[in-house]
Every structure is written in C-alpha cells, then in structure tokens.
N, C-alpha and C positions, 0 to 999 in steps of 0.2 A: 562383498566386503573382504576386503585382503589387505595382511598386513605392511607395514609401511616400511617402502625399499631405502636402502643406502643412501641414495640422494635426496628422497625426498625430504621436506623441511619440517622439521618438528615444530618449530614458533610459525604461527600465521598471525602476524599483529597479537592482538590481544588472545588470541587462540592459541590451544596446544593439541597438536595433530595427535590422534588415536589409530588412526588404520585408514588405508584407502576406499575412497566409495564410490569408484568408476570411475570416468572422462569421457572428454566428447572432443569433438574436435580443435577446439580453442583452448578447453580447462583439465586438468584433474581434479576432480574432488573427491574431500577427506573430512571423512568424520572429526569432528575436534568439540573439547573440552571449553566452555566459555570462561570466562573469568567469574561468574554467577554458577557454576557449577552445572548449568545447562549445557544439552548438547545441541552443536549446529550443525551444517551441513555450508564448509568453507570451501571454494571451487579459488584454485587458481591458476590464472594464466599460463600458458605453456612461453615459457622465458624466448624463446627463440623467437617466438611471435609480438611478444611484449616489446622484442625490441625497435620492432616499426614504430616509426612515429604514428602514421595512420589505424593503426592496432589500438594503439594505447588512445588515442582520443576516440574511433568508435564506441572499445569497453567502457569508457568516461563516460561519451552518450547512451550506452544504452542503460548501464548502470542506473543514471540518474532516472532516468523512463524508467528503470523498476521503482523506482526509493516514491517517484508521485504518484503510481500506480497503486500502492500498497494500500491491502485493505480486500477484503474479499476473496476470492480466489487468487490474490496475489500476495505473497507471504512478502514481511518487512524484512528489510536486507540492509546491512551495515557494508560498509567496504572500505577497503587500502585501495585508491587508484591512482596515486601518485609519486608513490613509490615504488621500488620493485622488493619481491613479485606483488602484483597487481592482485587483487585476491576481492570476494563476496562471499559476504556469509550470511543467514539465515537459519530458524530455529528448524530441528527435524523435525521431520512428518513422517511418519510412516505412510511409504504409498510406493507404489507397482507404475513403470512408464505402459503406455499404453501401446505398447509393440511385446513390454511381455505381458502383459496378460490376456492379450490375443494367445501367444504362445502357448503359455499357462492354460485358460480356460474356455477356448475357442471363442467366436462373435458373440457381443456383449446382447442381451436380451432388452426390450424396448424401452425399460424403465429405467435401465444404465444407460440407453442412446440418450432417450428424453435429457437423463440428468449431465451427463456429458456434455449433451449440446448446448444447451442451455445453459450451465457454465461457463463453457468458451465463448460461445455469444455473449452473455454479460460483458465479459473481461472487454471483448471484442469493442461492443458499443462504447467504452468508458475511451479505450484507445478512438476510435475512429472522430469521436465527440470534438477531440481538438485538431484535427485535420489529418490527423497519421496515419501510417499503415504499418500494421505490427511484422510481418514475415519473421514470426515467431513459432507458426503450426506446422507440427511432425507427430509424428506415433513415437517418438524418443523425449521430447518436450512438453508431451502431455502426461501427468502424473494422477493416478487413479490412487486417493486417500478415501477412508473410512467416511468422510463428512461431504463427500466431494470432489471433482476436479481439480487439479493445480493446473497451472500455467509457469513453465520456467524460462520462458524465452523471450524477448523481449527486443528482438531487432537478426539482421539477419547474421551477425557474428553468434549470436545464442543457438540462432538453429541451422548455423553449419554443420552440413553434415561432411565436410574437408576442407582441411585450411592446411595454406602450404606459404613460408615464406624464403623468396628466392636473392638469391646473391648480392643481384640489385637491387633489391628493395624495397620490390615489389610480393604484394599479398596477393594471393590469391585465392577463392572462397567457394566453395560449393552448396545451392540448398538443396532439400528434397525432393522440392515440388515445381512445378512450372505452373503459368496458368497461360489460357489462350490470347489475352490481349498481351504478354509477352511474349509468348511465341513467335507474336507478331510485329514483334521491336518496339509498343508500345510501353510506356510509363504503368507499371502497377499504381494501384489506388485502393481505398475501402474496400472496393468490391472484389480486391485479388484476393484479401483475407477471407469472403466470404465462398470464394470458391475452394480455397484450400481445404475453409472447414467442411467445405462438401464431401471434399475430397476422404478428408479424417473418418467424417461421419459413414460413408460406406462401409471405410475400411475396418470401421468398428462393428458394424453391423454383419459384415461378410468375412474378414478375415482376407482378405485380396482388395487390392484396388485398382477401382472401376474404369482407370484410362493409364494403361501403361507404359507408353512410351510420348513423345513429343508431339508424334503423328497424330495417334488416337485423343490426344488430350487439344488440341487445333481442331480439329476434323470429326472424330465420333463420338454418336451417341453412348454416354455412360450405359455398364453394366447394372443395371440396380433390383435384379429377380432378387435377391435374397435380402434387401431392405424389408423391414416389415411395411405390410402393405399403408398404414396411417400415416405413415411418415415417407414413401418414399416419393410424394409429389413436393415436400419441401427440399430434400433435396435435390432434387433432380433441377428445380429452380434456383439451387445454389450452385450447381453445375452447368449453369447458362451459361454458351458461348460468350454473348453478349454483356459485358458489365454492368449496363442498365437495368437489364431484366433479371438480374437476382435482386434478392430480398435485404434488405440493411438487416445489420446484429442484433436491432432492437426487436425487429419482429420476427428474427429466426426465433430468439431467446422465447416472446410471447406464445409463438406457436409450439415450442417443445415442452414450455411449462411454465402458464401464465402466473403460477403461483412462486415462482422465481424456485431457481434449483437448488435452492440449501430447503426449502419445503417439502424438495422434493425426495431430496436424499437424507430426510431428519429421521426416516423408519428403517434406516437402511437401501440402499441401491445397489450394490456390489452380487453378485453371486457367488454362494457361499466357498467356493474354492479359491477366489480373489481375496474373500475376507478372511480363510484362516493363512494365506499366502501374507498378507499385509500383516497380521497378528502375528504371525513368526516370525517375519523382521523388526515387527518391535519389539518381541520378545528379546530376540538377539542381540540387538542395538543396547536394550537394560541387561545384559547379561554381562556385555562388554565395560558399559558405566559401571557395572554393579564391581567388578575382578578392577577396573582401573580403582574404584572407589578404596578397594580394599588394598588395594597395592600403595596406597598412600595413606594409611593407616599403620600399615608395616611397617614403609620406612620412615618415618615419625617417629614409632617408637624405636628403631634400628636409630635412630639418628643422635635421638635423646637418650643414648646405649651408648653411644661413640662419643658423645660431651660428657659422659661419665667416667668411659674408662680412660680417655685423653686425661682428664685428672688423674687418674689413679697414678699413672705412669707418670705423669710430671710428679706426683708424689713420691717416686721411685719403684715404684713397682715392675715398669718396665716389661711386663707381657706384652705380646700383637698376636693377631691370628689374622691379621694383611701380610701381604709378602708381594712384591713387587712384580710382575711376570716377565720370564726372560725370556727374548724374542732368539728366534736364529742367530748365531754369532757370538749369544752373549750381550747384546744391548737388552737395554730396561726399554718395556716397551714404556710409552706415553700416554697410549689410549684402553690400556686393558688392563684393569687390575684382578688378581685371583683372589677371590673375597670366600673363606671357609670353603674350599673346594668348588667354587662356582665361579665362571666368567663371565662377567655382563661389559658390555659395550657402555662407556664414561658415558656417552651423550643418550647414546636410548634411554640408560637408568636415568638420568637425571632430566629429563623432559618429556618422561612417560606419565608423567602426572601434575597438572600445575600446582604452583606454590600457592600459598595463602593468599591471599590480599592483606596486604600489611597498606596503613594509615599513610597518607599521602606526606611526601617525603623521607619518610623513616626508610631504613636501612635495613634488609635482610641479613639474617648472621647462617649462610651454608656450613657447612663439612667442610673443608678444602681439604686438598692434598697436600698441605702443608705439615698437619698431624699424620705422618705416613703411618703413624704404629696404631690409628684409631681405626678400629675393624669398622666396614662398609659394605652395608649387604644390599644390595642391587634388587627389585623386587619382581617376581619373574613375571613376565608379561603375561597378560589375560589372554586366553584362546579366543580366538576369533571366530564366531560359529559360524558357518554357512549360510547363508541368506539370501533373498530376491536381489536384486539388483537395487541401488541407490532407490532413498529418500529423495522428497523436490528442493532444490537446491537455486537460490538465486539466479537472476538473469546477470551474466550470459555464460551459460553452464550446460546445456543440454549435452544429451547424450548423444554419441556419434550414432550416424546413420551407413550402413554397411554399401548402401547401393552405390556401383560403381559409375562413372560419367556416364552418360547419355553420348549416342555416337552422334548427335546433332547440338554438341557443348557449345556452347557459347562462350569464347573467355575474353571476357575486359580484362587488361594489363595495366596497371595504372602507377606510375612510381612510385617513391616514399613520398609523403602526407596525404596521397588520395588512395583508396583500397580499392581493388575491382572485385568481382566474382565468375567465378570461372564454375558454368551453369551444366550443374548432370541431371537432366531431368530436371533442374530447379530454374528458380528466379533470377531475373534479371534486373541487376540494381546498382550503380555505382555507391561506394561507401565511402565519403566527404569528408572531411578533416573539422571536428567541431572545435572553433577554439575556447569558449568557454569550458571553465575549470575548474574543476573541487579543490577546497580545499581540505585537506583530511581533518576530520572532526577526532577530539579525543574521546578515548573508548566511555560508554558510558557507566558512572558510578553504580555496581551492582545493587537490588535490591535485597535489607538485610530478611533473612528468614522472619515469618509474620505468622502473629497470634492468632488465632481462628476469633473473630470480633473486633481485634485491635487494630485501628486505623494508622495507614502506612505513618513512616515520620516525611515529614516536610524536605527535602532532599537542599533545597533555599527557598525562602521570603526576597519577596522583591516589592519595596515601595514605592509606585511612581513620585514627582517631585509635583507638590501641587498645594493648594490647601484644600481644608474640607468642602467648602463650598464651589469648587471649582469641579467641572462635570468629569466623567469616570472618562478615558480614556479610548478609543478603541484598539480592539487587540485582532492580530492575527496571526495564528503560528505557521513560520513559513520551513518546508522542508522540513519538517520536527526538529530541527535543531537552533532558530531562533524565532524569540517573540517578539512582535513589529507591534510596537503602539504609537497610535498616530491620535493627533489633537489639534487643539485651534493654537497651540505656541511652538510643535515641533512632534518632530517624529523620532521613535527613541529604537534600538534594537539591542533584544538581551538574551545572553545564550539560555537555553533552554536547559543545555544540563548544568551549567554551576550560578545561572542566576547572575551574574555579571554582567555589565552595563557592557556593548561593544560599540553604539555609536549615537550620535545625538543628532539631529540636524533641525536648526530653526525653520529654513524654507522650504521645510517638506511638512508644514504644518497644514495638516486638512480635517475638515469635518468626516469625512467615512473612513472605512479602513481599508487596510492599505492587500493588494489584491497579489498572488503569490505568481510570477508568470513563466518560469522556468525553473531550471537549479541551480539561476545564482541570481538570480533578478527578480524585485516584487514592484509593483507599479501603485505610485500615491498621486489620489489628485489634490496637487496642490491650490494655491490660492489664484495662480495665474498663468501656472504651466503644468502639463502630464509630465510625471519623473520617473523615471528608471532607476533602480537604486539598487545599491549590490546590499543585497540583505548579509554577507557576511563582513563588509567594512562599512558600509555605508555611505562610500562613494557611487557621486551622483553619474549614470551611465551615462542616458541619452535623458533628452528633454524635449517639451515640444511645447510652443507657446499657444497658449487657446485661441491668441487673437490668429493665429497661420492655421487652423484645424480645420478649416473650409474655405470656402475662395473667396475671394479678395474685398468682394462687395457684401458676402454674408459674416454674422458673428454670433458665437454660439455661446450659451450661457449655460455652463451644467447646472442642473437638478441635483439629483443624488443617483448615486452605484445602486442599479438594480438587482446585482448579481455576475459571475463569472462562470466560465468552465469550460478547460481547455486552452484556454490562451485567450478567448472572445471575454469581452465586457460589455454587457449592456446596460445602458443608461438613460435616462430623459432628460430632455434641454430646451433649451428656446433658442428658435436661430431667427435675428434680426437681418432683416436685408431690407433697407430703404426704410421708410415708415411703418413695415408690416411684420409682422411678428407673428409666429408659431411654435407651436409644441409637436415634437420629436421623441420617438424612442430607437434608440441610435444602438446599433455594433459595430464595435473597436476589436480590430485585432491587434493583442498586444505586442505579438512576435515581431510582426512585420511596421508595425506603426502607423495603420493604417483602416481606412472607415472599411465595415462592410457593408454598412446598408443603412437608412434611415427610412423611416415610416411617419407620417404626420397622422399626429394621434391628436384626440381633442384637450384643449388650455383646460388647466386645473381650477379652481377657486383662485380667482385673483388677490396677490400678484402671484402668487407660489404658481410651482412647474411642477406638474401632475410626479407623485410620488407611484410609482411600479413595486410589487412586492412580488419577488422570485419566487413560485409555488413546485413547480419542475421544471427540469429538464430532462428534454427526450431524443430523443435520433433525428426526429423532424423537425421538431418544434421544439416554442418554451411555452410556459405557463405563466401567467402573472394574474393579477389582483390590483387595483389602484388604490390606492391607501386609503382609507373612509376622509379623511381631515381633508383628502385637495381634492374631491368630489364638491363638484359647483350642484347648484339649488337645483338645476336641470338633472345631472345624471344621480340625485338622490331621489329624484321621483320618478325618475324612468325605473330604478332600479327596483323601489317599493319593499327598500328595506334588507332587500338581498344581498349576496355576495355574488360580485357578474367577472365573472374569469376571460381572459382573451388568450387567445392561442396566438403566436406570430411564428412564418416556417424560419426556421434558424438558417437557411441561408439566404433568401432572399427580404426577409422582415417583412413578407409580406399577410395581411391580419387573415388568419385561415378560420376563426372561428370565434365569437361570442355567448359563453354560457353561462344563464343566470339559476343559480342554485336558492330558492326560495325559503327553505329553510335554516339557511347558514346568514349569522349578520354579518355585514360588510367588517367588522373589527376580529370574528371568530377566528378562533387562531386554525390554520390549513397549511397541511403539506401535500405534495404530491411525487408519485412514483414514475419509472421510465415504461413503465406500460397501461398508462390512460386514468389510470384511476389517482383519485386525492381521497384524503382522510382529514374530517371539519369537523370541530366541536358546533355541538347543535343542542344549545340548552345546557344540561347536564351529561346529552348523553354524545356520543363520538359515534358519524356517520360516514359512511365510502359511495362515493359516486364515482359513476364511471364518466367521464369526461368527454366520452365520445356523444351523449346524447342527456346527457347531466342523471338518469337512470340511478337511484339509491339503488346501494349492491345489498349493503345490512346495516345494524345500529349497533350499537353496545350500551347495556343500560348506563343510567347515571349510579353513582356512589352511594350507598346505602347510608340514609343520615340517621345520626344519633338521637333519643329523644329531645327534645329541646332545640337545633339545630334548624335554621331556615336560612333560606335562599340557594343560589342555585352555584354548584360547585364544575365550574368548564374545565373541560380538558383542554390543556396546553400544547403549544407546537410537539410536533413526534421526529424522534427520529428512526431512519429505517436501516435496515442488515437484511438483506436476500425477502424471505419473506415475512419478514416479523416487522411489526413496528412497536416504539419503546414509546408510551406516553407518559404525561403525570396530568393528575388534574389539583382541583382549588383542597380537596380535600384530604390532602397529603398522600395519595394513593400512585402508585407507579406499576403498569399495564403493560405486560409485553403481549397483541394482539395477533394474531392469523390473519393477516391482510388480503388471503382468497375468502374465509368465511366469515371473518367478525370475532370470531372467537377468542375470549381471554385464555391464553395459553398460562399467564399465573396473573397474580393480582395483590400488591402487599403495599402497607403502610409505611412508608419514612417514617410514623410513631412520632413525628415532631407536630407543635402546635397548628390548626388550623388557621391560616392568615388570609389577607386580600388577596396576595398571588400564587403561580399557578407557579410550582419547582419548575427549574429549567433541566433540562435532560442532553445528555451525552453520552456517546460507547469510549470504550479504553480502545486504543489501536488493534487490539487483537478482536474486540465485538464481544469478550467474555465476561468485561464488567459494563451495568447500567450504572448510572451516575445521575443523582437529582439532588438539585442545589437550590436551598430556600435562606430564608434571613435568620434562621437559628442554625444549620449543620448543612454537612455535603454527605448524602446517602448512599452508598454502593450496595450493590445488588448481583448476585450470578445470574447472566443474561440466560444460563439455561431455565434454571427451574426458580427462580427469584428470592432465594436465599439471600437474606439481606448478611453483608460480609463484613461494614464497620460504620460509622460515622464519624466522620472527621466534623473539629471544631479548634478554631486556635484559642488557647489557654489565654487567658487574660485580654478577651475582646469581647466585647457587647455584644452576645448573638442572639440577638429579639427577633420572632417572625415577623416582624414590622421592620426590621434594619435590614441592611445591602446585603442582597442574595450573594450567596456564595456558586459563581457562574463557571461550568466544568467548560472547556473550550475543545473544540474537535482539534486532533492533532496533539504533536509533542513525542510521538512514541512510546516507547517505553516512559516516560513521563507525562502525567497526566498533570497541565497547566489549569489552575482553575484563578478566575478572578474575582475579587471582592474589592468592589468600588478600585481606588487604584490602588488595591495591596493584591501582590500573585504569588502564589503557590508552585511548588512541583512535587506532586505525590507519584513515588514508584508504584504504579498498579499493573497487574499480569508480569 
C-alpha cells in the first residue's frame, strides 16, 4: 500500500481514492472510500490501453463474466466501462495472492491444498457449466483470505501477466501459463483450466513449478515428490497431456473436499503465519479508514470555523490567518494555499475524504476561495502503514506476473477491434471484439446505518398493474440491476434500484419466467415465438418462431421451462410430425439459438406435456423429477408412491440414470447439490441421499411439537452456500444444516404463527443474511450462527399466516427484491 502519486485520480466514479493498492498488467488498484462509507478495492485501467477499441470491449466482456459469476468465491463487483477511465470495484477482503504467501510462508500444508483446490474447482465448474473457459489461473490472481480462496480474474486480459499497446493499434498480451494442447496450436477448452490448476496446485504444494518451460510442459513428465502423497495422483491427472484424460472441476472439487471448501476452511485453513500476515493488513487497512475517518471530522469542524469567522469579518472585524502563497516572481500561486503555517495541496485536501451524501438533487454549499480571508486547514494525511500486498480486487485486476517471454513466444498481432496475445510461457487465444454493451447503471442508493432488530426501510414499493384476482406475476432478477415480470398480458421490466417501470411489452406475454442469457439479454417464451429481449430497454433482439424450431414436417409444442444454467434451457414439448405425436425433453442453447439435443421421454397424463422439476445441476448431468400432477395411472404404480429422479448427461440428453427413492413422496419438496447428493423432506423429518445408488447418507429429526399440536410439519425447498444448506419447515423453524453429516449447525424460530405452508427461503448476495418469507413477515437470520436480525412487515397490509407469502427472490445485490402476490419490495441487506 502506497500512497497516491500526482497523477493518479482521486474520484473513481462514485469512489474517492485513499492510497494505491498494487497493479497488474492492464489496472492499478487503489484502495477507496465507497459512498456507504465502506472500503473497496477499485482497479482501473491503464489509459494507454483503454484507448484500444479491442481493450475496452474485452474489459466490457470480462467484467460482465465477473458481475454473473458473483456469489461464492467470486466477490460482487460494480463498474464504470463506458466511460474513461474504465474502472471495477468491489468490497475489501483482506487476503495474501498466492505467490506471496508462497514467499511469505513456504508450500502451503495439505489442508490449505485441499481447501484451495477445491475452491478454484468450484469457481472452475460454475464457469466451464455454460461452455467457457476462464484463462483466469496464476499464483498473482489467486487470493488466499481468512474464509477461503478468491478468484480475481476472469478472462485472459485479468490474468495478463504483460500488456503492451503499440502505435498501430495493436495490443498485445502475455499469460502465465501454457498448456500442451496449445503448444500444439490447438484451441484451449475446459480442460486447459483444469491443467493450469494442476499447474497452481504443485506450485502451492512445492513452492516451484513442476514443468518449466514450453518443452517440458509438451513433452515431460511433471515434477510432483513434494505433493503430498494423497493427493498427488489427482493431480498428476490434472496434468494429463491429453485433454480427455483429466478430471472436470466438478470432481477435482469432490475429490479435494466433498464437503465443499467453505466447510472446509470454516475451522480455519491458513497457517498461522498467512493468518497473522492477512490480520495485519486488516489491521492496516482500519488504521488507514480509521486517520481518513478522523481527517473528516476535523475538517467539518475546521469548515464550520471558516462559516463563522467569514461572518465575523463581513461584520467588520476583518482578521485572516490565510495569506495567499507567493510563487517564484512574485505570482499568487493558484493551487497552494499557506493555511496557519502549513501547505496542503487544494485537490489532496479536498478529496482526501468524501462528502456527505446529501438528498437527491439538493446542492452542496463548500468553502470556496471566494472568502479568501476564511482560514482553511487542510487535514494532514493518514500514514499509510506498511502491509502485504493488495486485497482481491475485481475481474480484470490481477497482479502482474514478473516472468519474462518464453524464448519459444508465440505472438498473434491483430489490429485495432481484435486483440492478440503475445504467449511467454502462456496461452494462446485470440481476443474478439464483443459488441454487446453496458450501459452504466447509476451508483446504488447507500444503505442508512441499522438498528440491531430493526428492519431495513423499503428503498421502493412497486405494484404490478392487475386486479386482485388476477394470478401473481412471475419474477426474475436479471443482472441485479432489473426485475423482469412476465404474465399472460405482457412482460414488464423495473429497475431494481429505484423501483421505476423501464419497459412494458404486450407480445412478450408468457406463462413462465423469463430466463436471464447474457448481460444484456434475458429470453421469454412467448405465446408464438422465443424472444430476446434487451433487459435494460426492452427492445425486442432476435426472435424465433416455434412453427421454424424444427423442420419442416415436425412442430413442437412447448410444455413448461424446466430450468437453465449457463446459457442452456431445458424444457419439455410434444413434437408432432404427421399423425404421431411425442414427448420430448429438449436443450436450447440460448447464445447461439440453437437445439442441443432432444430425448423422447414418456407422454404425461393426457393432454398435458409431462412437467420436469430442475433438482440439480452438475458437470455431467442434470437431475429432474416429473411433477406428481402429469404422472399417467402407469408411472404412479410403477413408482408406488415414491419420488423417481432421472439423470440426463448435459451434453448429449442422453437418460444416464433412474432412481427411485422410496421414502420421499413424489410432491416432497427436494433439492440437490453438484456433487451427487439431494436433500428431501421425508415425513417431518429432512433426508440426504446420495444419488449415485439412491443410498440415505443421514436424517435430521422433525420439529419438536407443542402440546396440543398434530400432524406433520415438512421441510420446505433449501437453499445451498458451499456446504451448508438453509431450510425452513411447516413449523416456522429455519435450519442451517452440514450437508457432509446432517448436522443442525443452528436452529431458530421465525416466532410467527404456525400455518399450512412451509416459509420460502433465500441468501442476501453476500450468503450472510437467511431470509424466510411466510403470510404474516419476511424473517432474517445471520447465516453464521442464526441470530435472528429483524422482521419486516408493511404497515397497513393484512399480514395473516393464511395470506400471500412474503417471497425473498435470489438476486438483486445489494438489494434484496422480495415479492408478495404482485406488490415488490427492495430491502437494503448486507
């Protein structure tokens, strides 16, 4: 951390820079002040490079790849990318890259590999899910925090390790690492990320890595004596020449830590030299907050000093103890005034600290230099302590990488709007001109300081247009910045932070909701055609008509949206061709527009078209369920009452597996996770099977009833964060569980009335509020230890546990969207 030179910029968008906090080859980042009084971690573009058109639309794309990523081991990120300078921000974390605390604390011990890998694998399979490949992995863009791995990189401009823009045009880019099917002028893919992290993985383990140049990384067998011996056959399999024969991210992840790596690092993982290294730089970091903190405090009252004695003087009094400073010559300088024997620079002092937030529209009243005789005391800057190297900081931010070219470099030359990369030891990959474009969202409305119990205030009310007996709308937040509600009269889009209607459209009215496909496009099926729609106007993209969806002699009739993820949609249908008719469970990729595969599954209860219920998704496969309602006479006795699960592999749709779980009812609410196992309400009590052989893993008892009290209280759908999962059941109780053993890690009551249904459940963007929504209140909860934190309830509405649940919606960011029938909410939480 060092402090902030002559050029660099004090305002970053809604930010005010406090001191530098490294660079890498594309950014420098700098610590700054939020307008919420939080500190980020804001990386901006090196201007020279910004000014390629190809520059500026990669950062666009990869930016937007962090903003759907977010969640997990990938921190939420705000950004300026459409104007200059280009900039990403994100909240600090105290955390160490993982080249210094190689440095720092030599190879990491097997419990920091596990939790490490295991991490990036996550991250890895969430990316690879929708067809990509991250060329994100280096030992400078991997950041080692207290709770966990980060990941800061997110395309190959993040984890360049040299970027050079030349005369003509042309960029040029460097990455760390090579892999063999490039060496060999082949297209990277999935499985280049998963040799990198082989790569990583050694070099965490041994402190050197295991293939050093281009030759040995084509050619020889890895170094791997100093991997510990339990782990060194994974990866050594991740260092397969061959791209086949490594492992997908889904089951590096289950083999390093099937109990997912925030379980694994919840007792600590770090050794303890890494942790009081990370603990110093927080400290320092509040040290620096704490001296800015006070520095604006001073001059508040220095300020409210200087409107005082400015009257005096208009009174006649006529004292100063300002005095103009005179430059060489005899000129008055312009930018330096002597203030009681001290010189501060006009622009440090006054953007060493942000202003207030004053009320939207209203007018600031500064000091000017207009009152030259009102003394102005400058407040001296906070010392800047010494510390580790940067916080994780948004994609595309990483830190530079010192290795210089590889003498067998590869360099694509590509002019202005295409980027090449010019390969030292790294990857080979041209970088393409995206033209889809953000539009810059404005900064969001900070949250006000909160009562410990008191529930946030409503940030807006938004009532959809309807009457009462008209059905609730469906919602889906796209890009946390707008809410898409779609219906049987039209599909509406409303900004997420001020609640404002942005666009209306009648032909985009449909019964499901509408699916999010990019970052600037969400797909609705309409009544007669698939629609592309620009979620921030509303304008209709592309379109596709059902009757052209397959060829000429067949027609397909959609069912209902099974589910997405990634850009893939699957769905059930009937496709007619001549007199004969069948049922279908269909993948749509949305990018491209196009089928990837159908499978003929059996006809539902006539007429209906067998309903599919999304259970997981995995690296391989998905999971589904067939809705109990369009089960024919046949497969309700086949089934004998059960709940029977189907596997299909996700790229081919071809049925990999049938399992019938006997003691779960075909209506029992189930979710399931990316490593084999589901979580079913069974009776009263909540059950884990493992999926691979339907095998119960544990149970968790049912809800302890009151006297008086009968029948049976099910646990509701769950949702999951690493390895916990958050349930509620009939009896107003909300569960955060240990999904390797069963274990209630807490267990507390919403304290609202006992009804018919089961709360609905949600995390806040950051994972640190639970959220359960029933027909009297919306309950939050601290996902650590389940500290119940407030209840929201609107003043003057009928809130019966028998009336319209109050429904938290995933997504929104810092705004958590919750719906009730068609009235919505935006509650500032975290």
């Amino acid at each position: 951390m060092e402090p902030l030179q002559q050029d660099d910029p004090r305002r970053i968008g809604p930010y005010t820079a406090l001191a530098r906090f490294g660079e890498s080859a594309v950014c420098v980042r700098y610590l700054a002040c939020a307008q919420d009084g939080g500190v980020s971690v804001v990386s901006v573009a090196r201007p020279e490079l910004a000014a390629l058109a190809a520059f500026r639309s990669r950062f666009q794309s990869e930016t937007r790849r962090t903003e759907r990523l977010a969640g997990g081991w990938v921190a939420p990120v705000e950004s300026g990318t459409d104007g200059d300078p280009m900039w990403t921000a994100s909240p600090y974390v105290p955390a160490l890259s993982l080249r210094e605390a190689i440095a720092l604390a030599g190879p990491l011990p097997e419990r920091a590999l596990r939790t490490l890998g295991a991490g990036l694998a996550e991250t890895l399979s969430r990316v690879h899910a929708g067809g990509a490949v991250l060329h994100g992995l280096a030992p400078d863009t991997v950041l080692l925090a207290a709770d966990g791995p980060r990941l800061t990189a997110f395309g190959a401009l993040g984890a360049a390790a040299g970027a050079e823009a030349h005369p003509d045009g042309q960029l040029t880019v460097r990455l760390s690492y090579l892999t063999p099917e490039q060496a060999a002028g082949s297209k990277p893919g999935p499985a280049s990320d998963i040799f990198v992290l082989g790569l990583l993985l050694a070099y965490a383990a041994t402190g050197t890595t295991p293939l050093g140049d281009v030759d040995r990384i084509a050619h020889a067998e890895p170094e791997l004596d100093g991997v510990p011996g339990e782990l060194r056959p994974l990866v050594a399999s991740c260092l397969a020449k061959l791209p086949e024969d490594r492992p997908s991210a889904g089951t590096v992840a289950a083999e390093l830590a099937l109990e997912g790596a925030a379980a694994l690092a919840r007792d600590g993982w770090l050794p303890p030299a890494l942790v009081q290294a990370v603990e110093s730089q927080a400290a320092a970091v509040q040290s620096l907050r704490s001296g800015v903190e006070l520095a604006g405090v001073e001059r508040a009252a220095v300020e409210q000093a200087a409107v005082e004695q400015a009257a005096v003087e208009q009174a006649g009094d006529g004292l100063t103890d300002a005095i103009p400073a005179q430059h060489p010559g005899g000129s008055t300088g312009a930018d330096t005034l002597v203030v009681r024997g001290r010189s501060a620079d006009r622009a440090t002092a006054a953007l060493g600290v942000p202003n207030a937030r004053t009320a939207p529209g209203a007018a600031s009243a500064p000091i000017t230099a207009s009152a030259a005789s009102a003394p102005v005391v400058a407040p001296a800057a906070p010392a800047l302590p010494a510390v580790p190297r940067p916080a994780p900081a948004p994609a595309p931010v990483p830190p530079p990488s010192p290795a210089a070219p590889d003498r067998r470099a590869l360099l694509i030359g590509i002019a202005a709007g295409i980027a090449g990369i010019a390969l030292g030891g790294g990857a080979v990959q041209a970088l393409g001109d995206d033209a889809s474009k953000s539009a810059p969202a404005p900064a969001p409305t900070p949250p006000r300081a909160r009562i410990a119990g008191v529930p946030p205030e409503p940030a807006w009310r938004y009532e959809h247009p309807g009457t009462k007996d008209d059905p609730a709308p469906n919602a889906t937040v796209w890009g946390d910045r707008v809410l898409v509600l779609t219906g049987g009269d039209r599909a509406t889009g409303v900004d997420v932070r001020t609640g404002r209607r942005l666009w209306q459209i009648a032909e985009a009215a449909s019964p499901s909701r509408a699916v999010p496909v990019d970052a600037e496009l969400c797909f609705v099926d309409g009544r007669s055609e698939f629609l592309w729609i620009s979620a921030r106007d509303g304008r209709i993209r592309h379109r596709v008509a059902k009757t052209a969806l397959l060829g000429a002699s067949e027609t397909l009739t959609v069912g209902t949206v099974t589910g997405w993820d990634g850009g893939t949609l699957w769905l059930t249908g009937h496709i007619t061709k001549g007199a004969a008719t069948t049922a279908h469970f269909l993948a749509y990729d949305l990018v491209s527009r196009t089928w990837q595969w159908r499978t003929q599954i059996t006809k539902g209860l006539p007429p209906a078209i067998p309903r599919y219920e999304l259970i997981a998704v995995r690296g391989a496969d998905i999971l589904v369920r067939q809705d109990a309602a369009s089960l024919t006479p046949v497969q309700r006795k086949a089934s004998k009452g059960s709940s029977v699960l189907l596997a299909f592999d996700r790229k081919t749709g071809r049925q990999r597996q049938t399992l019938a779980l006997p003691a779960i009812a075909p209506t029992a609410a189930m979710t399931g996770d990316t490593a084999q196992n589901v979580f079913a309400a069974s009776a009263g009590e909540l059950h884990a099977y493992s999926s691979r052989g339907g095998r119960r893993l544990w149970r968790l008892a049912a809800a302890a009833q009151a006297p008086g009290e009968t029948g049976i209280f099910p646990f509701g759908k769950g949702v999951l964060r690493g390895s916990t999962l958050y349930v509620a059941n009939r009896h107003q109780e909300v569960c955060a569980v240990d999904t390797a053993t069963g274990r209630a890690l807490w267990r507390r009551s919403t304290e609202a009335p006992v009804w018919g249904n089961v709360p609905a459940t949600a995390l806040s963007a950051s994972g640190g509020t639970v959220l359960a929504g029933d027909g009297a209140q919306l309950t939050a909860f601290a996902a650590r230890d389940g500290r119940r934190l407030w209840k929201f309830q609107e003043a003057g509405v009928n809130d019966a546990p028998g009336g319209p649940r109050y429904v938290p919606l995933q997504g929104g960011g810092r705004m958590l969207v919750v719906q009730r029938e068609r009235t919505f909410y935006a509650l500032p939480v975290d």
